[in-house]
N, C-alpha and C positions, 0 to 999 in steps of 0.2 A: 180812282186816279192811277197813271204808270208813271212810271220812272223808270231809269235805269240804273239796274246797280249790278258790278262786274260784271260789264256786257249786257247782263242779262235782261228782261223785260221782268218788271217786278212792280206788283199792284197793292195798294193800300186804298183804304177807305178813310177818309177823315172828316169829321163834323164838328161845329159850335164852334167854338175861342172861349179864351179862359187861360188856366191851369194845364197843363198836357196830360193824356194819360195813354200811356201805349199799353195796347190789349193783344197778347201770345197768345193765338190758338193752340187746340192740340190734335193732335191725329187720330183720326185722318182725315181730319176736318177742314177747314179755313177761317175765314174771319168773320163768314157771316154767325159762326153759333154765338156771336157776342152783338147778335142783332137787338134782342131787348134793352142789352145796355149801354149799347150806342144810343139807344131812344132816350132812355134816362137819364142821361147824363149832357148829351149835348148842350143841353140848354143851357148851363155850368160850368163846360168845360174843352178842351180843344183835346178831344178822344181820336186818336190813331191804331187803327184797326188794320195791319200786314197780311198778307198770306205770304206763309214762311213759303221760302227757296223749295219750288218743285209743287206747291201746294195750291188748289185755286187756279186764280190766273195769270199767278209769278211762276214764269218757264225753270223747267227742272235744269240743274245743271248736268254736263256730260258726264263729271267723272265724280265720283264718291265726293259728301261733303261729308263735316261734323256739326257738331251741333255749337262749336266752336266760330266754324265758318255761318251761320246762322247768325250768331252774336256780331260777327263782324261786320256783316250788311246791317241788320239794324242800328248799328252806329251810325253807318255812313248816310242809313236814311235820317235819321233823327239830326245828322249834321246839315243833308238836304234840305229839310223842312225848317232848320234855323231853331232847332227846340234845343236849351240849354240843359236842362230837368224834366224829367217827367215822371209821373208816377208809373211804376211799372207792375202790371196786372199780367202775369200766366197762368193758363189754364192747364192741368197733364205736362202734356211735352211741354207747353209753352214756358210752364215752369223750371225745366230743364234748361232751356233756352235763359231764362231769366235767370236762373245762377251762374251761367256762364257769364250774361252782362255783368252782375254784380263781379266776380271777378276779376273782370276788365277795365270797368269802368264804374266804381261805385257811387263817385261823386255826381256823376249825371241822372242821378234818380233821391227823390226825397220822396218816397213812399213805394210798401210793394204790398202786392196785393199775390197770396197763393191760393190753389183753389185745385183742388182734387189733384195734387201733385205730390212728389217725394222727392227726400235728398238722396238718399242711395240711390248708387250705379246697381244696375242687373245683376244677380247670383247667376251663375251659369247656366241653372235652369229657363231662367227670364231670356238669357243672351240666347239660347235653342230655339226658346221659341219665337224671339222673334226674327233669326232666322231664316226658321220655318216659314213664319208670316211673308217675308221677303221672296222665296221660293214660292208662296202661293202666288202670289202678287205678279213674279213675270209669267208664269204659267196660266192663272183664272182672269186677272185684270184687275183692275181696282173691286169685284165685287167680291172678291177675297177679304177686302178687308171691310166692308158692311156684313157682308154674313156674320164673320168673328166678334166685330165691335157693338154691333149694335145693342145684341144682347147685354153687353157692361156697360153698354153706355146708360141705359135706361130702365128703369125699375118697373116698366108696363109689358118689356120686351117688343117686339114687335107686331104689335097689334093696336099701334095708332096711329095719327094723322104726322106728329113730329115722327116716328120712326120710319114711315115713307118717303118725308122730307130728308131726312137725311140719309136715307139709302140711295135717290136721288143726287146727291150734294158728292157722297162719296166716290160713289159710279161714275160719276162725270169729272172724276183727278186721273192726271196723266201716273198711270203706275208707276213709272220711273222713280217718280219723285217718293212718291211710299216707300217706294223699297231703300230708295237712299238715306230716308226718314228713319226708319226697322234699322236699319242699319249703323246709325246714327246713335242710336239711344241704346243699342245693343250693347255697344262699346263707349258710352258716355264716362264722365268722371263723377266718383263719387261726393256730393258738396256734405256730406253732414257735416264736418270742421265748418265749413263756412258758416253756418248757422249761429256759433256764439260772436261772427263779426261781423254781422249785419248789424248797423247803427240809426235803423230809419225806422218809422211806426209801421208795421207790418198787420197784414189780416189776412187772418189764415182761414179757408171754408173748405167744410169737408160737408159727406154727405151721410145721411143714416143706415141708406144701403149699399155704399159704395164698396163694391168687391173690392172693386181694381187698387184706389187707395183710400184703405179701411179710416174709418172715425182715429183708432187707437195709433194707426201712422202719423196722423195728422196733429192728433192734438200730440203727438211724442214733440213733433217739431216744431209748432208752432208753441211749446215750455222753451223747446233749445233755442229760441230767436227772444234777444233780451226783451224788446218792447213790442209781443207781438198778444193779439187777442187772436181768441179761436171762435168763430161761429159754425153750428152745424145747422145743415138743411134736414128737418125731418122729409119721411118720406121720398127723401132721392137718392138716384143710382150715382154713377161718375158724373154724369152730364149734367149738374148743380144748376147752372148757369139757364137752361133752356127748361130740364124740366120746375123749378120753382124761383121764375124770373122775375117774380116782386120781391120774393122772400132775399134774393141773394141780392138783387137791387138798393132793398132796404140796408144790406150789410155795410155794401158800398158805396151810398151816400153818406151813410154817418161818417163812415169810418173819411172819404174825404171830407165832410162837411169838419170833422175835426181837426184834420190834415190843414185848413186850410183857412180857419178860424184866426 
């Protein structure tokens, strides 16, 4: 489905009725890598699935955003769609994206779901590269950032059927919008404070071989979040969600089936 938010042309995907649960992709993906559990869950629940500003088939905007302005539009949408609460699920960025909601708006969500993300902002090493990433990205085009990602995204590397999927998926994002992405989290705010003022039942999922954000980041955070449980995925890289999609399925039925008990 589109809509319009500042100006823009900006697409969500939404299934079932229910409970709401809005699902943050992360980069440089879009909404579909939360395709298995939009399956899972519809049947339960009124899951709303965005591609963030620039990402997918939401038009990039002209001039720099933050990750700020990101937060701002999914307000507006979740105001469109008439959702008071919803639980909110981020993936990577999407996680980023979701402290900045909590932030703004804490009261409009009673459950959050993290998932191979972190609270620190970039050490200035991280801010170079990505940069760099950004410089690749106006120069090569989006396959700049499936070269780079793919291998962190996944613990097979690129030598399967999902990692052509998504080298596909990536290749086909307007680079604009990556690079204003890179750019975005380069210079993000750092939330770890925010972490002992989260007040909602949180579930924290990390992955066994995730470089990008290691088990030990994860469960560091998901101790600093007063009501939050940590599940890890054996056998996966960053990409939890796609490569063991019963396993993290399973997570997060419980964890709403409890939510909602």
């Amino acid at each position: 489905m589109f809509t319009t938010i500042h100006g823009l042309k900006t697409f969500y995907e939404e299934q079932g009725s229910g409970p709401a649960v809005l699902l943050l992709h992360g980069f440089p993906l879009d909404h579909r890598m939360w395709h298995e559990q939009i399956e899972a869950l519809q049947s339960n629940y009124r899951v709303i699935a965005p591609d963030l500003r620039g990402f997918g088939q939401s038009e990039p905007h002209k001039d720099l955003i933050t990750l700020d302005h990101m937060a701002d539009e999914l307000l507006l949408l979740l105001d469109q769609l008439q959702v008071e609460k919803a639980v909110l699920a981020g993936f990577s960025m999407g996680g980023y994206v979701a402290f900045n909601l909590l932030r703004k708006a804490p009261h409009r969500f009673n459950g959050l779901i993290l998932a191979n993300t972190r609270p620190d902002a970039d050490p200035l090493e991280g801010q170079i590269n990505r940069m760099k990433m950004a410089a690749s990205l106006l120069e090569q085009g989006s396959q700049a950032a499936s070269t780079a990602m793919i291998p962190k995204l996944l613990s097979d590397g690129e030598n399967s059927g999902l990692a052509r999927e998504l080298q596909d998926q990536i290749e086909g994002m307007n680079p604009l919008g990556l690079v204003h992405a890179s750019l975005a989290m380069a210079f993000r705010k750092d939330s770890t404070e925010l972490l002992s003022t989260i007040q909602v039942p949180t579930l924290v999922i990390g992955g066994e071989k995730d470089s990008i954000t290691t088990p030990t980041v994860m469960k560091k955070m998901a101790d600093s979040i007063p009501n939050a449980a940590y599940t890890e995925i054996k056998d996966s890289a960053h990409l939890t969600v796609r490569e063991h999609p019963d396993e993290v399925n399973k997570a997060i039925t419980a964890f709403l089936g409890q939510l909602h008990s």
